[in-house]
C-alpha positions in Angstrom: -18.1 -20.3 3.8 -16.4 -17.4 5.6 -16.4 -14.0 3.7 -14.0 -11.4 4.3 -14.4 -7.5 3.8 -11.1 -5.1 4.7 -11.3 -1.2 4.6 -8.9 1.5 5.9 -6.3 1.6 3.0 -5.2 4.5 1.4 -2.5 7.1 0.6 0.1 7.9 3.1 3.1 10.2 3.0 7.0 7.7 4.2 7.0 7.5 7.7 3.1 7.6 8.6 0.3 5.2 9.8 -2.8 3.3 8.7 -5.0 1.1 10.4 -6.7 -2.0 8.4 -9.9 -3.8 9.3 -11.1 -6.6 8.0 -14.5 -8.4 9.1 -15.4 -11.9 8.9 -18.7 -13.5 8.7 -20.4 -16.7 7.5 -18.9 -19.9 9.6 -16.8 -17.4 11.7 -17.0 -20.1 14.4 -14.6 -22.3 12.3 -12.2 -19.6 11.8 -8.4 -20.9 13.2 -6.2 -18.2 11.7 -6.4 -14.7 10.4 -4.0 -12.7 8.8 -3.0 -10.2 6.0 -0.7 -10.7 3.2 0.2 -8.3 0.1 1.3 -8.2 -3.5 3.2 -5.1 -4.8 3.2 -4.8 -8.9 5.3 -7.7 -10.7 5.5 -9.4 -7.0 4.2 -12.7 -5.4 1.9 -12.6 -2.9 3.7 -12.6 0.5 2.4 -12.9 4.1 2.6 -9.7 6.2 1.1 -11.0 9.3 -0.9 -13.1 11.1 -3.1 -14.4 14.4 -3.9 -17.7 14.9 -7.0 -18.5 17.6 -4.6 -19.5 20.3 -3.5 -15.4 20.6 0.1 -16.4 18.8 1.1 -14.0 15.8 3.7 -14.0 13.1 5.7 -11.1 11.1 7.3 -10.5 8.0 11.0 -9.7 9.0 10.2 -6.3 6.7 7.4 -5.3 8.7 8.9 -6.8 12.1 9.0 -2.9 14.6 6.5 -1.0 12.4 3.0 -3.2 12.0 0.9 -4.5 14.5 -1.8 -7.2 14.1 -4.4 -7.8 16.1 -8.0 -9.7 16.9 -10.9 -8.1 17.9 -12.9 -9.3 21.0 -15.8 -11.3 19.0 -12.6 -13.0 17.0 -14.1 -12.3 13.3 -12.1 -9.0 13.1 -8.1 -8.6 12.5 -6.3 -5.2 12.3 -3.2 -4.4 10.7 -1.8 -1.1 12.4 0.8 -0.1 9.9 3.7 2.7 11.4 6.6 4.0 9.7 5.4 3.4 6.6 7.8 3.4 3.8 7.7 3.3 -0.1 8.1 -0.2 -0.2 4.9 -1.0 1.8 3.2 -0.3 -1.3 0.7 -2.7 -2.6 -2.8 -4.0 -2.6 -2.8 -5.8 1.1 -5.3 -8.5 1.5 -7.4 -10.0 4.2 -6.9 -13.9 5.0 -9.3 -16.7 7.2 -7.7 -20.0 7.7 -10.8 -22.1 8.6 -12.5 -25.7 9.0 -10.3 -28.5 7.8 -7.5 -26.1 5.6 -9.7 -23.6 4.1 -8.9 -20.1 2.7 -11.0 -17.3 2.7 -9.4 -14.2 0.9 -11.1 -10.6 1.4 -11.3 -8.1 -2.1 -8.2 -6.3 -1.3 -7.5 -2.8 -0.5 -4.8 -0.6 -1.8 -1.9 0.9 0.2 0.2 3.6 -1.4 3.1 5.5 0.0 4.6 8.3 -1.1 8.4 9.2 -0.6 
């Protein structure tokens, strides 16, 4: 199993930053693919970004200019560095692990909120 823990969420006035961290452990050597998604009240889940193990990564047009992800060095962290954050960011952004033969790992979630 691969567990997942984010932090760093929080409230944020339109137009500032947060930084996301999520940690894996367990079978981290499995791990293929790590990424964030999100869910906003009344909304599906949708993918924000993510990493796979080759160094390749992946955006949400809506997020595409303003967030960053990233791996750490030991390959069981990811980062989301969120800039120019607007309203619309808002919502409960959570941590993903693609590993072994199609697995999902999803972290507890941690809330964003932006104020206008």
């Amino acid at each position: 199993q691969v567990q997942l823990v984010e932090s760093g969420g929080g409230l944020v006035q339109a137009g500032g930053s947060l930084r996301l961290s999520c940690l894996a452990s367990g079978m981290i050597f499995s791990i293929n693919a790590m990424g964030w998604y999100r869910q906003a009240p009344g909304k599906q889940r949708e993918l924000v970004a993510s990493s796979s193990s080759g160094g390749s990564t992946d955006y949400a047009d809506s997020v595409k200019g303003r967030f960053t992800i990233s791996r750490g060095n030991a390959k069981n962290t990811v980062y989301l560095q969120m800039n120019g954050l607007k309203p619309e960011d808002t919502a409960v952004y959570y941590c993903n692990a693609e590993w072994a033969a199609g697995r999902r790992s999803w972290g507890q979630g941690t809330q964003v909120t932006v104020s206008s």
